[in-house]
C-alpha positions in Angstrom: 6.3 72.7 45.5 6.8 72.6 49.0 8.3 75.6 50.6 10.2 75.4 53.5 11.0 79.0 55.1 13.4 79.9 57.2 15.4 83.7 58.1 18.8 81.9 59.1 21.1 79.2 57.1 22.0 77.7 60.3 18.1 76.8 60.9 17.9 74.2 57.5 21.9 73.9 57.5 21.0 69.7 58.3 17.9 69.7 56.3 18.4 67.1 53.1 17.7 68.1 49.5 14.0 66.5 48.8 12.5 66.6 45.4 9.5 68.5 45.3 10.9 71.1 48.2 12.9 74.1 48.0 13.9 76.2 51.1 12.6 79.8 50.7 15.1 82.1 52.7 12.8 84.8 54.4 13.4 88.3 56.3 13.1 88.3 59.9 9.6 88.7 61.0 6.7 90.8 59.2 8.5 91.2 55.6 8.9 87.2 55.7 6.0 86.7 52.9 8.2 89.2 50.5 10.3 85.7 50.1 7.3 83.9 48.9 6.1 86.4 46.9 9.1 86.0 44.4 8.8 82.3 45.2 5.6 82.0 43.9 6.0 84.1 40.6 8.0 80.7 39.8 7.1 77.5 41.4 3.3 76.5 42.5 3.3 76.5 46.6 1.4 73.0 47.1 2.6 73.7 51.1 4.1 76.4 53.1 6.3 74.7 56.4 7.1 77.8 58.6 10.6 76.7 60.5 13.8 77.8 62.6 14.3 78.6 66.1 11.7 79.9 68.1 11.5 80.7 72.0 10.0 78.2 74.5 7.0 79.5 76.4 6.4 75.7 78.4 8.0 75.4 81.9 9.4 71.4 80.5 10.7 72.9 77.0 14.1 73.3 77.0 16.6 74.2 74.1 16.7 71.5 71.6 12.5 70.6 71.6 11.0 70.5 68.6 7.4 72.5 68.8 4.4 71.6 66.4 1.6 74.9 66.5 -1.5 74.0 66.1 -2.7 77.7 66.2 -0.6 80.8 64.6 -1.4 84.0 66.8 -0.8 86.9 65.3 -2.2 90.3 65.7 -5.0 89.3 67.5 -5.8 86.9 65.0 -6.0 83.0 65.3 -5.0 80.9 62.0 -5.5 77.3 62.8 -3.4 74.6 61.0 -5.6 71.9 59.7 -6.0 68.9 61.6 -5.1 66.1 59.4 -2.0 68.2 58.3 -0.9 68.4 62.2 -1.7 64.5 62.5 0.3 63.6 59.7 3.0 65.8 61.0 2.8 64.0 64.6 3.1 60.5 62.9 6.0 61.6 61.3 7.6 62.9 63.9 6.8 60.2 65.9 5.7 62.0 68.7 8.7 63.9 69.3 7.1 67.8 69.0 5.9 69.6 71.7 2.1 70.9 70.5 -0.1 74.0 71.1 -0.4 77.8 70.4 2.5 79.6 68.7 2.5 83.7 69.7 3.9 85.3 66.9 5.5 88.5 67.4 6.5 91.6 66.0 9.7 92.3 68.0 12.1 89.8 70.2 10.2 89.7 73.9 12.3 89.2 77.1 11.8 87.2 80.3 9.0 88.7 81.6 7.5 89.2 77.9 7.5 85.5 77.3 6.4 85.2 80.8 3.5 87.1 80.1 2.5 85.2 77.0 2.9 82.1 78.3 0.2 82.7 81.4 -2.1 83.5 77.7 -1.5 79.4 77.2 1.0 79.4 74.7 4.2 77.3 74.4 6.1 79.1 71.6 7.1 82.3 70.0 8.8 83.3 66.9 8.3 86.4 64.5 7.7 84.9 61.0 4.7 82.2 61.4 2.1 84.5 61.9 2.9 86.9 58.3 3.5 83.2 56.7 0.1 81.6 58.3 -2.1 84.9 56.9 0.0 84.5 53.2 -1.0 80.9 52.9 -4.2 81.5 54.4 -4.8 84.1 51.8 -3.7 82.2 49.3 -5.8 78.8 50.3 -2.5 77.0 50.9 -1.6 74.4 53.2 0.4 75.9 56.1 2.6 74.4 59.5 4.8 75.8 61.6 7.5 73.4 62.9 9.7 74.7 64.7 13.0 73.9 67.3 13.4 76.1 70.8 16.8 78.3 70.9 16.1 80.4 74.5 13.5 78.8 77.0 11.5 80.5 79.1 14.1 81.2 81.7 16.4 82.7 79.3 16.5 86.6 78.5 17.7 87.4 74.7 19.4 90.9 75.1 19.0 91.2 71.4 17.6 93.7 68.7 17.4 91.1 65.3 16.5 94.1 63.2 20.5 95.2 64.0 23.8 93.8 62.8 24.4 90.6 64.4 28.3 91.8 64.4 27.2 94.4 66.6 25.0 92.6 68.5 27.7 90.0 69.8 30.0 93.0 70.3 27.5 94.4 72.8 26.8 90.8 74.4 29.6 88.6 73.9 28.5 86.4 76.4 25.3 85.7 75.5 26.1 86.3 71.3 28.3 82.9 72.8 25.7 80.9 74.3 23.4 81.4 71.7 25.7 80.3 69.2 26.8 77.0 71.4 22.5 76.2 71.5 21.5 76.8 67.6 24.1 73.9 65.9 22.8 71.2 68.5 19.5 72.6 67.7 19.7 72.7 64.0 21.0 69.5 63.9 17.6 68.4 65.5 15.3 70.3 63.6 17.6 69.2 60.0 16.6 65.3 61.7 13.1 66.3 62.0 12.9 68.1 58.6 14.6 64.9 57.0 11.8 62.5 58.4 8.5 65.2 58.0 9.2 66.6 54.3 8.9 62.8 52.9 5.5 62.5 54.1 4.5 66.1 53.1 5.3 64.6 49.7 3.4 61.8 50.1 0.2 63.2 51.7 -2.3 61.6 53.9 
């Protein structure tokens, strides 16, 4: 069974039933592999596909990109994805992803955070793919990250995820506004994505 994770509804909201593939709805950040845990006392994880918004660390990614990691960076670990899994993933996509180096993080980074990490040669960041990458790792299962940019590099996320998002866009309405007005475009992208990649997951190389 393929597992597709993701810590928002909004982030596989466009993605199409597929036999064979079940959406795992995770915590946000390191108590994401909990999910897959209870996941895998039932169904036999043939793949793990790590997705949802993620911030853009490239000067040319905007909101809306789709990003392909081929390196998980977490903890000062490096989990590589394999390379014929990546190239299947590029076909399928047909080129559309952004790849290189996800940062994955234990805590929402600001401007000059992502600044920072992107001078390190990275293009994205999100908090889940590195606890996912070293669960499938462990656990000698295939494992990519696919993922769709929500705040670029030039954009400063004033929020705490570990809070209630109620009172988060109480204490930025403005921005709680934006953000909302950037994830359906870019759900609606990453569901497209999903729609074409999760076929050929199924299919294999």
């Amino acid at each position: 069974m393929i597992a597709v994770t993701a810590a928002y509804r909004i982030e596989t909201r466009w993605m199409r039933d597929v036999e064979g593939v079940r959406c795992v709805r995770t915590a946000v950040g390191a108590r994401a592999p909990e999910a897959l845990d209870v996941f895998a006392e039932t169904f036999e994880v043939s793949t793990v596909v790590s997705t949802g918004f993620c911030g853009g660390l490239g000067e040319d990614l905007k909101t809306g990109d789709l990003v392909l990691a081929d390196v998980v960076r977490h903890r000062d670990e490096e989990i590589l994805v394999a390379p014929q899994l990546l190239a299947l993933a590029r076909v399928a996509l047909d080129g559309a992803a952004h790849v290189g180096a996800c940062e994955s993080v234990s805590h929402v980074v600001d401007g000059p955070g992502k600044r920072s990490l992107a001078r390190g040669g990275a293009v994205s960041v999100d908090m889940e793919s590195g606890p996912l990458a070293l669960w499938a790792r462990d656990r000698q299962v295939p494992f990519l990250s696919l993922r769709v940019v929500l705040d670029p590099l030039g954009a400063d996320i004033p929020l705490d995820v570990d809070g209630s998002p109620i009172g988060a866009a109480l204490r930025h309405p403005v921005w709680s506004l934006r953000a909302a007005r950037w994830a359906f475009p870019a759900g609606r992208t990453l569901g497209r994505a999903l729609n074409n990649l999760l076929p050929a997951l199924k299919e294999g190389p």
